[in-house]
GUPA-37989 format. One record per residue: residue number from 0; x, y, z of N, C-alpha, C in turn. Coordinates in Angstrom, 3 decimals. Layout:
! GUPA-37989
[sekol NUM; [X; Y; Z]; [X; Y; Z]; [X; Y; Z]]
...
***
This chain:
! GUPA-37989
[sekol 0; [11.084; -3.228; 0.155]; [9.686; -3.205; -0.228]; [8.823; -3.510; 0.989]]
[sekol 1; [7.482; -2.480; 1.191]; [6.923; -3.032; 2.295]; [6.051; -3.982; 2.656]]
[sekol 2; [5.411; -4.820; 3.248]; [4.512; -5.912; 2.846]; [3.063; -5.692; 3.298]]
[sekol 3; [2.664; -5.727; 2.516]; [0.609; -5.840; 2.363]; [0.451; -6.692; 3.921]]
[sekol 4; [-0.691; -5.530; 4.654]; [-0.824; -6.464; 6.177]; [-2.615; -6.752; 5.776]]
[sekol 5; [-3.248; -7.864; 6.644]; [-4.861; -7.802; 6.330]; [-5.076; -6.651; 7.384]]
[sekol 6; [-6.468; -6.454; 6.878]; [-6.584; -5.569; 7.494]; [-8.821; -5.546; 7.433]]
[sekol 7; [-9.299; -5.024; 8.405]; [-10.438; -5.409; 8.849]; [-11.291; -3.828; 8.557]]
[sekol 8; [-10.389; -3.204; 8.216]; [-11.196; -1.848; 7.952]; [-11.799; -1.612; 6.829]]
[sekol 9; [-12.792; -1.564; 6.117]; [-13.531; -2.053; 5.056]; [-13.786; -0.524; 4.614]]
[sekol 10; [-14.235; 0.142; 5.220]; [-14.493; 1.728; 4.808]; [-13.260; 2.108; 4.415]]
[sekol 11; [-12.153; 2.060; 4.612]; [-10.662; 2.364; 4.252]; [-10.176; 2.061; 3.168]]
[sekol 12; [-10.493; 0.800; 3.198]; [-10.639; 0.260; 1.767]; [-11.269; 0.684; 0.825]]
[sekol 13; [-12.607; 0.975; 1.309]; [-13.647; 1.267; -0.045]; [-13.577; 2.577; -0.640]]
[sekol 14; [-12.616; 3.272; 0.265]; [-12.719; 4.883; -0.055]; [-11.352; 4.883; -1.612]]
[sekol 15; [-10.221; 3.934; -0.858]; [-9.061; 3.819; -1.877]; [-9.693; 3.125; -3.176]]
[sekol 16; [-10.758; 2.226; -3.070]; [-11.273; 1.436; -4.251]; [-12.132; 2.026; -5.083]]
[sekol 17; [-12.775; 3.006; -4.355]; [-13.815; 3.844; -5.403]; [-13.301; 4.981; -5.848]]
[sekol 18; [-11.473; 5.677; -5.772]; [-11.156; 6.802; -6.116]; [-10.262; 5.830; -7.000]]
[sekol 19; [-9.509; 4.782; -6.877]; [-9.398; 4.450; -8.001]; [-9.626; 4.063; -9.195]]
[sekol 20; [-10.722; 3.454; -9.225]; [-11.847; 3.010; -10.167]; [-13.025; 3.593; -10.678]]
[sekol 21; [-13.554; 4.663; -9.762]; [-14.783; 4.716; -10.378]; [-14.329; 5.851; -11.709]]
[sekol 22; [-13.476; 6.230; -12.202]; [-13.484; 7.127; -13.157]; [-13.018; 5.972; -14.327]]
[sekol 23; [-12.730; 4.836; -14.536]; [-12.246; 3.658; -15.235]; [-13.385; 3.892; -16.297]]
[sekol 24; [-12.991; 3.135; -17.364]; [-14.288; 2.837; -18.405]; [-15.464; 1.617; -18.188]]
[sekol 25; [-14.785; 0.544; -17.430]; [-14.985; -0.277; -17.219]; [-16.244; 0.038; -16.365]]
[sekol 26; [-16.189; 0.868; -14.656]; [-16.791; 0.776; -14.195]; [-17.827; 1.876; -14.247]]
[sekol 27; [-17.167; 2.920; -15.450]; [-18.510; 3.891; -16.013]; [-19.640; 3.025; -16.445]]
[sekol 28; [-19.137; 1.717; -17.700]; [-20.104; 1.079; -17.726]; [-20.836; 0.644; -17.042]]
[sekol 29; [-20.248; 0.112; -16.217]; [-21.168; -0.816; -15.297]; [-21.992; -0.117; -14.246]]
[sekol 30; [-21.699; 1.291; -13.733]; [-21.940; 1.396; -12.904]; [-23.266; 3.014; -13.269]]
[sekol 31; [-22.931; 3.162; -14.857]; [-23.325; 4.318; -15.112]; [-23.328; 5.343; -14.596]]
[sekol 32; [-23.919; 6.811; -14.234]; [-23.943; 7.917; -13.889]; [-24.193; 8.190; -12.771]]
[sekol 33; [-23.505; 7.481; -11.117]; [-23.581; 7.492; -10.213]; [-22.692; 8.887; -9.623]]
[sekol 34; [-23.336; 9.443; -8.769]; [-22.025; 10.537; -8.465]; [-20.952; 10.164; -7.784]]
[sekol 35; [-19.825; 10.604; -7.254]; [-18.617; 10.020; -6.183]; [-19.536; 9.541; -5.191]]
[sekol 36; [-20.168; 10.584; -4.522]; [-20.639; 9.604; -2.873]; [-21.662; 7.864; -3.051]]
[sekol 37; [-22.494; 8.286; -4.443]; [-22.805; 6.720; -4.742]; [-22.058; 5.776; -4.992]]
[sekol 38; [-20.872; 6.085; -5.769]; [-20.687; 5.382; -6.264]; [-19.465; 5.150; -4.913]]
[sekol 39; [-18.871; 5.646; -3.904]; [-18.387; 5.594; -2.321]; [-19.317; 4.632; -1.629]]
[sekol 40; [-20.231; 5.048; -1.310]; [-21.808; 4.158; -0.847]; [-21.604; 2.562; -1.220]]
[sekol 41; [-21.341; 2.357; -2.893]; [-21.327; 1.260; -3.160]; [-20.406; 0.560; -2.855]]
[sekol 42; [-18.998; 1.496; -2.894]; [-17.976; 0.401; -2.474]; [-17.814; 0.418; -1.305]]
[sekol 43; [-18.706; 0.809; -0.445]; [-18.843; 0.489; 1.319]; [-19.613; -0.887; 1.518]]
[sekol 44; [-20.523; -0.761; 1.191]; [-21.443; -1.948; 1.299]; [-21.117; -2.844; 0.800]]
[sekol 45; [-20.466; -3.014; -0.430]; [-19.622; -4.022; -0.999]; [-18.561; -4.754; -0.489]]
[sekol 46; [-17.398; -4.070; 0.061]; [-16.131; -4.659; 1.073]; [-17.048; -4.874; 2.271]]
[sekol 47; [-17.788; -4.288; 2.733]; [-17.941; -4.968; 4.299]; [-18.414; -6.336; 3.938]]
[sekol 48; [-19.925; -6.640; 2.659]; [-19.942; -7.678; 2.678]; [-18.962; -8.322; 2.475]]
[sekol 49; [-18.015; -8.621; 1.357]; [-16.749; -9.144; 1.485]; [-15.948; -9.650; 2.885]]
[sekol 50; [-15.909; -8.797; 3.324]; [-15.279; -8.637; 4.300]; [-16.069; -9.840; 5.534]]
[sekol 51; [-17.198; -9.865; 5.750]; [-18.380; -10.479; 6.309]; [-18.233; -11.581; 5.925]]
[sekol 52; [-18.002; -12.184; 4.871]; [-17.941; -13.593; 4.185]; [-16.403; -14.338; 3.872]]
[sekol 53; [-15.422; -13.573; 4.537]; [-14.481; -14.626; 4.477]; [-13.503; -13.858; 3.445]]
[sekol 54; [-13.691; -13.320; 2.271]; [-12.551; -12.710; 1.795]; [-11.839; -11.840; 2.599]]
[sekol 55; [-10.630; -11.541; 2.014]; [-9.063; -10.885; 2.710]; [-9.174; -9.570; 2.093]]
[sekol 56; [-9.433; -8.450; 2.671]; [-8.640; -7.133; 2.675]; [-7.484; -6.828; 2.660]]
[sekol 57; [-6.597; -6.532; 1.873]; [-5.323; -6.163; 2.492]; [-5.412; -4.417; 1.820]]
[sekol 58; [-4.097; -3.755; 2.872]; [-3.290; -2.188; 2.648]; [-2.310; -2.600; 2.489]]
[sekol 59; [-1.233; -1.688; 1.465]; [-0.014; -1.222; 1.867]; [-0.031; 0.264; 2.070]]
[sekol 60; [0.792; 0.272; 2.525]; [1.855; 1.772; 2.470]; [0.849; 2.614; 3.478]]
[sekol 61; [0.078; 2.418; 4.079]; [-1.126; 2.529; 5.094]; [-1.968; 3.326; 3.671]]
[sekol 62; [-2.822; 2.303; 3.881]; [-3.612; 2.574; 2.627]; [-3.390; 3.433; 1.509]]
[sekol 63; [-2.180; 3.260; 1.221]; [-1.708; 3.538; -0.225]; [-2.242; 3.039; -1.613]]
[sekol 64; [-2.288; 1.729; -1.363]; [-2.869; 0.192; -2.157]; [-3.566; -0.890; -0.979]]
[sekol 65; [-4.552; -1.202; -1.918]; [-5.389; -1.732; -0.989]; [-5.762; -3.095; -2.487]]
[sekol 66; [-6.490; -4.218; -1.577]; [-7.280; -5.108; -3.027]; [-8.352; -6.338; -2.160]]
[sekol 67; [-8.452; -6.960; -2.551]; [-9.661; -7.761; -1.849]; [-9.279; -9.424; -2.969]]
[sekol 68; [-8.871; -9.943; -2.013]; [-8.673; -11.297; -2.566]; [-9.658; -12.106; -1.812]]
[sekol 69; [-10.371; -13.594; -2.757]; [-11.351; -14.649; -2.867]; [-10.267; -15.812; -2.339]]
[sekol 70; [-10.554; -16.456; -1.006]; [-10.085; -17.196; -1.401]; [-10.603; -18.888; -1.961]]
[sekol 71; [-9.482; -19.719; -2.279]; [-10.110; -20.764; -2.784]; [-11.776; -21.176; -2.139]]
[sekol 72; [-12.477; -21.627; -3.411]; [-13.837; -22.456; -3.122]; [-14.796; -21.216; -2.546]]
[sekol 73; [-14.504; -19.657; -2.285]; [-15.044; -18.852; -1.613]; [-16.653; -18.825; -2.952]]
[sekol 74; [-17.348; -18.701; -1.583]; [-18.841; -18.480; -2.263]; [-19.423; -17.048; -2.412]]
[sekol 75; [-19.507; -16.736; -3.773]; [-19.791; -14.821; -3.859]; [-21.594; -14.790; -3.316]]
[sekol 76; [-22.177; -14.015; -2.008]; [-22.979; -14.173; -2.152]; [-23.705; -13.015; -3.143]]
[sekol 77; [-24.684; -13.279; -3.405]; [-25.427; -12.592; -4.552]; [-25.449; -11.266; -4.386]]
[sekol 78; [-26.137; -11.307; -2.900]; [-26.486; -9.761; -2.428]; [-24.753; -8.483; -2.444]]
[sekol 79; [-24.135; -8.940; -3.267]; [-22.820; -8.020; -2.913]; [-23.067; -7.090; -4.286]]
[sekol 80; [-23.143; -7.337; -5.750]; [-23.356; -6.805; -6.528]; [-24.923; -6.431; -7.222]]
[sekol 81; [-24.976; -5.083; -7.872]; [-26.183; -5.019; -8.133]; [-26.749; -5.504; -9.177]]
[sekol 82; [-28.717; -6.120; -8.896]; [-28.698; -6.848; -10.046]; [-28.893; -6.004; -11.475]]
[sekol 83; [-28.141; -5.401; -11.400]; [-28.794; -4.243; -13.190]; [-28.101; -5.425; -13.864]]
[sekol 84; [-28.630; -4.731; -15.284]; [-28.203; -5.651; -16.539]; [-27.285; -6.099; -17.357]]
[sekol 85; [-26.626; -4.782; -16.891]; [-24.610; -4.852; -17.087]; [-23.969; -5.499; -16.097]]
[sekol 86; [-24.440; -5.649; -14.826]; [-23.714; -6.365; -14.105]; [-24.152; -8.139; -14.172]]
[sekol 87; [-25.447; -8.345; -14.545]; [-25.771; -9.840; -15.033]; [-25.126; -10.296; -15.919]]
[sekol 88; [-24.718; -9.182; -17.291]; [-23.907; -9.515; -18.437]; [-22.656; -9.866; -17.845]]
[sekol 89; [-22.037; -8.915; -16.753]; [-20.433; -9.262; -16.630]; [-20.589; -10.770; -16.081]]
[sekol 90; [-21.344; -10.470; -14.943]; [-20.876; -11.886; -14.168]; [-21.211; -13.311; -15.060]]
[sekol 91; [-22.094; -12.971; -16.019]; [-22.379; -14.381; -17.117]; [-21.492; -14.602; -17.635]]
[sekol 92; [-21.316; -13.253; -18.271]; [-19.923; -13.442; -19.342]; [-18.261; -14.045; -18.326]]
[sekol 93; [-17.862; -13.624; -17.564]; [-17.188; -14.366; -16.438]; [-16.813; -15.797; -16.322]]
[sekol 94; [-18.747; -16.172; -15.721]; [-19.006; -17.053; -15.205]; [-18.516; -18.474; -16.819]]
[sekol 95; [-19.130; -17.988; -17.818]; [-18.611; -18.706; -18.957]; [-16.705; -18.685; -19.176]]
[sekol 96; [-16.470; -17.958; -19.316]; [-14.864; -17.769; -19.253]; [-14.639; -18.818; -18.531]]
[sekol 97; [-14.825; -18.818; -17.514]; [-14.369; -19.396; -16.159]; [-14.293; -20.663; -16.568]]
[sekol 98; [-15.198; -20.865; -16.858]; [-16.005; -22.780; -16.813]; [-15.167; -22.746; -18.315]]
[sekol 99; [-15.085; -22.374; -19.147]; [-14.484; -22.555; -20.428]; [-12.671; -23.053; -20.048]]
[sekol 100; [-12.382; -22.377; -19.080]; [-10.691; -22.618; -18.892]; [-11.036; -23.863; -17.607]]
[sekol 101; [-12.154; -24.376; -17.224]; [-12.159; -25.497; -15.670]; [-12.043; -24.854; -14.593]]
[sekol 102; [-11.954; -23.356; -14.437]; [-11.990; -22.904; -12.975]; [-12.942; -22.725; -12.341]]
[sekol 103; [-14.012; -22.927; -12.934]; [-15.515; -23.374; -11.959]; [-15.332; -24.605; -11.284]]
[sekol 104; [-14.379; -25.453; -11.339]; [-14.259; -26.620; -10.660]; [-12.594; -26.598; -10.248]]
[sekol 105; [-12.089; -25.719; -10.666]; [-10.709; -26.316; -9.963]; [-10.477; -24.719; -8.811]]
[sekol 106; [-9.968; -25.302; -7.446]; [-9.419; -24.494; -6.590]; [-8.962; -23.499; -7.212]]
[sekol 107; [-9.090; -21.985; -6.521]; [-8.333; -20.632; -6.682]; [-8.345; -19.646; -6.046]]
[sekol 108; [-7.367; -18.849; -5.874]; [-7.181; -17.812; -5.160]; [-8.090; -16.923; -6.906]]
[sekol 109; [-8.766; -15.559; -6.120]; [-9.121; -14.496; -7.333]; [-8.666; -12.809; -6.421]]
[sekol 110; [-8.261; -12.344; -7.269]; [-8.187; -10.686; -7.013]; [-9.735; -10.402; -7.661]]
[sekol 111; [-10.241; -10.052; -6.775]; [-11.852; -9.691; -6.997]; [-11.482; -7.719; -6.978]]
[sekol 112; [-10.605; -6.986; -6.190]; [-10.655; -5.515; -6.494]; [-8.990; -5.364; -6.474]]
[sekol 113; [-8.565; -4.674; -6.860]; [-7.052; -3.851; -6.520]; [-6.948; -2.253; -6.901]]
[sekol 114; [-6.632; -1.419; -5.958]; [-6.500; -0.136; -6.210]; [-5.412; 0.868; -5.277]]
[sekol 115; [-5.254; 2.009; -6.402]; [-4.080; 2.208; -5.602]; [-4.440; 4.288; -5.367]]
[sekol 116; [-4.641; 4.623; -4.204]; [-5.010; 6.057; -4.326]; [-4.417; 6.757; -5.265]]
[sekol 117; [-5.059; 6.851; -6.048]; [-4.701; 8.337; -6.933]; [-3.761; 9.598; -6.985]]
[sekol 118; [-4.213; 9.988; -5.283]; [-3.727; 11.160; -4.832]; [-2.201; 11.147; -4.707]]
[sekol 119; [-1.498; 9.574; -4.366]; [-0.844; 9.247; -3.686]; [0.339; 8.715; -4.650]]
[sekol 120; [1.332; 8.419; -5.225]; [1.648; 8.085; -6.365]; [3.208; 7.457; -5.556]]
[sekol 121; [3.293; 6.819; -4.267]; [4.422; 6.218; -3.985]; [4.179; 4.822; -3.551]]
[sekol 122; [5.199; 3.824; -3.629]; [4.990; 2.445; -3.461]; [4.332; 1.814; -4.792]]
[sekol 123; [4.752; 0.634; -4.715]; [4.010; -0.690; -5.376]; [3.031; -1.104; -5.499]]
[sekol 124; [2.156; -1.916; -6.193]; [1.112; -2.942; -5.850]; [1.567; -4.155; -5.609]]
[sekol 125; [3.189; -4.937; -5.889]; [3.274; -6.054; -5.744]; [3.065; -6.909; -5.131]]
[sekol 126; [3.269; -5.638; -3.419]; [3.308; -6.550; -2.144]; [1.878; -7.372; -2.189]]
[sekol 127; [0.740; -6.470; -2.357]; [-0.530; -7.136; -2.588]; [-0.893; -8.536; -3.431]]
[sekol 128; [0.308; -8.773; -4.185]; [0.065; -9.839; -4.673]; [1.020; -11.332; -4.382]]
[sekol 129; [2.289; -10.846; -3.355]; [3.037; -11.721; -3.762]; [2.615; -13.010; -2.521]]
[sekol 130; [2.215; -12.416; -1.221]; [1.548; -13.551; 0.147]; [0.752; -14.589; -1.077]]
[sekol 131; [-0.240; -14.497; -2.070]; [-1.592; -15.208; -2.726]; [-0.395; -15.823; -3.920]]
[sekol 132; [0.147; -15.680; -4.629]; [1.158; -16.018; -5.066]; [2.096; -17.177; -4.484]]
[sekol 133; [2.177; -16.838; -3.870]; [3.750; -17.765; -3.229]; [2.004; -18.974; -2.440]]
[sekol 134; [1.278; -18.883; -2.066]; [0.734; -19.793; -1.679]; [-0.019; -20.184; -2.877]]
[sekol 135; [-0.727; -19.973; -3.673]; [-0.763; -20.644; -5.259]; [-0.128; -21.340; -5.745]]
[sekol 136; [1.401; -21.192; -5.844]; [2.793; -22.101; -5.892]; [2.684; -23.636; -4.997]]
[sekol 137; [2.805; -23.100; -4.072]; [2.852; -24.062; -2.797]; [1.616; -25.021; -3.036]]
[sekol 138; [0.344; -24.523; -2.868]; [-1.062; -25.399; -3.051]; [-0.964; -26.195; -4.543]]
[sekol 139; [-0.120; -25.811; -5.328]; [-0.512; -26.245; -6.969]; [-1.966; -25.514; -7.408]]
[sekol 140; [-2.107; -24.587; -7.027]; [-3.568; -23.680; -7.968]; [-3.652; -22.655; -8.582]]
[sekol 141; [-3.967; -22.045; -9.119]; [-4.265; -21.104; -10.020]; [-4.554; -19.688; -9.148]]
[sekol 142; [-3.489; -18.400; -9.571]; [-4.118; -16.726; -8.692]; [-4.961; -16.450; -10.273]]
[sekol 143; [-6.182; -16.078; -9.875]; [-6.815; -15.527; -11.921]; [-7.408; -14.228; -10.665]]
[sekol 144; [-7.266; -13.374; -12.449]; [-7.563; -12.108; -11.812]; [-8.230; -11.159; -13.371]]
[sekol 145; [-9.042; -10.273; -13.416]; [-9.870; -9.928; -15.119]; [-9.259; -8.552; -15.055]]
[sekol 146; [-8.612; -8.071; -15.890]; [-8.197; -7.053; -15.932]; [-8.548; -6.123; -16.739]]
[sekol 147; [-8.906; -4.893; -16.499]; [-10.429; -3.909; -17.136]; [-9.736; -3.226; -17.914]]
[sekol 148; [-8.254; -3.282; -18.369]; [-7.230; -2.145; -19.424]; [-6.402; -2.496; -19.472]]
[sekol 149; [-5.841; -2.357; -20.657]; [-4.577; -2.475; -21.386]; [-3.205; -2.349; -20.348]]
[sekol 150; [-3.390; -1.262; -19.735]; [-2.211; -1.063; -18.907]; [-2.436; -2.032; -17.463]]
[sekol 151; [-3.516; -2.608; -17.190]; [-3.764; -3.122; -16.234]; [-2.928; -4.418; -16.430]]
[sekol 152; [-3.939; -4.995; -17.521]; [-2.970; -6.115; -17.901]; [-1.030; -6.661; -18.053]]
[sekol 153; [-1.134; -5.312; -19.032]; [0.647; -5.073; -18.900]; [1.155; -5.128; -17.751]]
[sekol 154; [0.721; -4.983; -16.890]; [1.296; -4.566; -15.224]; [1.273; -6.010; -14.994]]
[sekol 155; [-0.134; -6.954; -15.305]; [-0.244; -8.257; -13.791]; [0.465; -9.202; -15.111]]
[sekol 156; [1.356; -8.954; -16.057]; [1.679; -9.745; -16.884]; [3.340; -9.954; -16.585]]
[sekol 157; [3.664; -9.052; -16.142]; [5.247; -8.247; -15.499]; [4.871; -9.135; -13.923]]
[sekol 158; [4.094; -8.810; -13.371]; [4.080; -9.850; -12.455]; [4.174; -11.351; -12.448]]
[sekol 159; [3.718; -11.745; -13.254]; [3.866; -13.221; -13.387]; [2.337; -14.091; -14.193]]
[sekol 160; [1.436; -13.193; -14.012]; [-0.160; -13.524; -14.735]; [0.242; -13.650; -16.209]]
[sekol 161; [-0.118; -14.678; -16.909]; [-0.409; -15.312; -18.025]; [-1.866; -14.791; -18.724]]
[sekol 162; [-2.069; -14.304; -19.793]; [-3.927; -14.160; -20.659]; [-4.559; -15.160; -20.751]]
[sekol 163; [-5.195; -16.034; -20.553]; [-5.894; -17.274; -20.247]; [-6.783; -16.792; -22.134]]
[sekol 164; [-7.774; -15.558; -21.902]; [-8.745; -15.677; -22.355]; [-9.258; -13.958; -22.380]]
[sekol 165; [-10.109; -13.211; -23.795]; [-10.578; -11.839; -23.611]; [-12.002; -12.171; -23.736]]
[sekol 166; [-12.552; -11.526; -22.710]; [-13.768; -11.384; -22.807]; [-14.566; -9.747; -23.264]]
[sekol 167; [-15.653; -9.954; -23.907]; [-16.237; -8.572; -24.248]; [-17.262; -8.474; -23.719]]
[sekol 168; [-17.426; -7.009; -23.257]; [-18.757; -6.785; -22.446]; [-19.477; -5.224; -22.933]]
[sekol 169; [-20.680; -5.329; -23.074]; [-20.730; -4.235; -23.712]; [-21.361; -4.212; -25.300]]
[sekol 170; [-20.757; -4.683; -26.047]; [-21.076; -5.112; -27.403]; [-22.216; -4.629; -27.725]]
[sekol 171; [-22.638; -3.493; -28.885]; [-23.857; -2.698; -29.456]; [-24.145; -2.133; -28.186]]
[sekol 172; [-23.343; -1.293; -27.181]; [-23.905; -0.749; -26.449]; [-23.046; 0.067; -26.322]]
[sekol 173; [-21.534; 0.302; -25.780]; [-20.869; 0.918; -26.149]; [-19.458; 0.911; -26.654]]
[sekol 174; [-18.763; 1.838; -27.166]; [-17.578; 1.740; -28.122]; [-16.414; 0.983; -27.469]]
[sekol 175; [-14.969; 1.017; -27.423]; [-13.705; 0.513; -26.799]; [-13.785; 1.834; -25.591]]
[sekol 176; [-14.154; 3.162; -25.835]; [-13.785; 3.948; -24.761]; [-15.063; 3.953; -24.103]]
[sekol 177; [-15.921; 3.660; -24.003]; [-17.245; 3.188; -23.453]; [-18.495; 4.514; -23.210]]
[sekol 178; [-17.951; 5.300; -24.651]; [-19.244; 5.799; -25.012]; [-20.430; 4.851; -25.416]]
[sekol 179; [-21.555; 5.295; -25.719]; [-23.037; 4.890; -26.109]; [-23.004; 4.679; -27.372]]
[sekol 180; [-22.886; 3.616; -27.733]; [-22.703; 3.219; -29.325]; [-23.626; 1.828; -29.743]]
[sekol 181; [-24.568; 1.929; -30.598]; [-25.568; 0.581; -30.456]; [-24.760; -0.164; -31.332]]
[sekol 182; [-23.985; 0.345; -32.266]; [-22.624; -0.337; -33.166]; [-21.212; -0.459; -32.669]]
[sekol 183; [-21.739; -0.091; -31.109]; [-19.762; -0.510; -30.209]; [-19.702; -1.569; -30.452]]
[sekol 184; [-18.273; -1.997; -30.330]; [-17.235; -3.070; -30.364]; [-16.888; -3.724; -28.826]]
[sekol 185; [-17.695; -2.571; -27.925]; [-17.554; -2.970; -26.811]; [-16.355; -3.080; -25.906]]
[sekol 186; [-16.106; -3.625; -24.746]; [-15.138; -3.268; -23.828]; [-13.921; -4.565; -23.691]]
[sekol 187; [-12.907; -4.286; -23.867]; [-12.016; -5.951; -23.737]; [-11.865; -5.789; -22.137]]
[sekol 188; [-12.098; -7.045; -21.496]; [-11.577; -7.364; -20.209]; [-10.949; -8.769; -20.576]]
[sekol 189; [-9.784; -8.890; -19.961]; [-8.644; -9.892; -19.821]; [-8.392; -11.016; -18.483]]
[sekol 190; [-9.356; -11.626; -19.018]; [-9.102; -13.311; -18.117]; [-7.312; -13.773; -17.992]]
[sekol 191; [-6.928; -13.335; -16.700]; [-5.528; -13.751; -16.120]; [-5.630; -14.817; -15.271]]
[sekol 192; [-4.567; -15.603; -15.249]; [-3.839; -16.565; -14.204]; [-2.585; -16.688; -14.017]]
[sekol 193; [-2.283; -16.756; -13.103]; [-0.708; -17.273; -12.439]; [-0.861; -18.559; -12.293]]
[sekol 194; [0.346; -19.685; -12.675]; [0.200; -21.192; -12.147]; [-0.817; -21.792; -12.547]]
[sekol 195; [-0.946; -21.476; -13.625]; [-2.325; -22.234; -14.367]; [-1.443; -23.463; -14.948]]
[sekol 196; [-2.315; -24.104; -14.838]; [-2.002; -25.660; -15.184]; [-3.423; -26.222; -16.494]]
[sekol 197; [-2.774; -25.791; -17.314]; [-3.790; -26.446; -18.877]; [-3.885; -27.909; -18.620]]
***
């Protein structure tokens, strides 16, 4: 297996992060009817800030899989996400989760993005997770990570992530597949941790 190196190239990243994601339900919501190059645009400006403030980039497989890990006590500055109204909802709704399980106050590593090119369908994501892992162990803290689908989850659950907690986002706005529904049920995202300590 090969191992996830950091890596400082932020456009490289953002290109693997916005072909994996932006067709998601998750980030249709959030991000609404942006075309590819906006919604490219965004995840440029986004990893560099990242990138600018102390979080970790990593690739495998030379940018096969790519993800963006927080580390402990890391401060999100504001200016990284936009302020629309779906994105105030996520990060509230989050921000409550969070503080509901004590991780607003206790140390953590977070997977803030993970993606894996599309085009490309060889290698793992593990390597990306196992360096933040094995030092989670070691520190005694918590890896939490929100996972936007069913299969997402299944995957970081096979890894070793535990469901802490589901959060809904969306609700009278749109359905589970994230059509326009003022009677949706809205979107499940899945509050994960590794080494959580209740």
């Amino acid at each position: 297996m090969t191992q996830a190196i950091e890596t400082t190239e932020s456009d490289k990243v953002a290109v693997v992060l916005s072909s994996a994601l932006r067709t998601t339900v998750f980030e249709q919501y959030l991000s609404g009817h942006k075309t590819d190059e906006e919604s490219l645009q965004d995840y440029k400006n986004r990893t560099t800030k990242f990138k600018d403030t102390g979080a970790i980039l990593l690739e495998n497989n030379d940018f096969n899989s790519v993800a963006i890990w927080l580390p402990p006590n890391y401060i999100m500055p504001s200016s990284i996400f936009d302020p629309s109204e779906r994105q105030a909802e996520v990060k509230s709704k989050f921000a409550t989760v969070a503080k509901k399980h004590g991780l607003d106050s206790t140390p953590h590593w977070e997977l803030m993005f993970i993606g894996k090119d599309p085009k490309e369908n060889k290698g793992s994501i593990r390597p990306l997770f196992d360096r933040f892992l094995k030092q989670a162990k070691i520190d005694g803290i918590p890896a939490i990570l929100y996972a936007i689908s069913e299969h997402a989850m299944s995957r970081y659950r096979h890894i070793g992530f535990e469901v802490l907690d589901i959060v809904i986002v969306g609700e009278g706005v749109v359905d589970k597949e994230g059509k326009e529904d003022k009677n949706g049920e809205g979107l499940k995202v899945w509050l994960m941790a590794y080494n959580y300590q209740k």
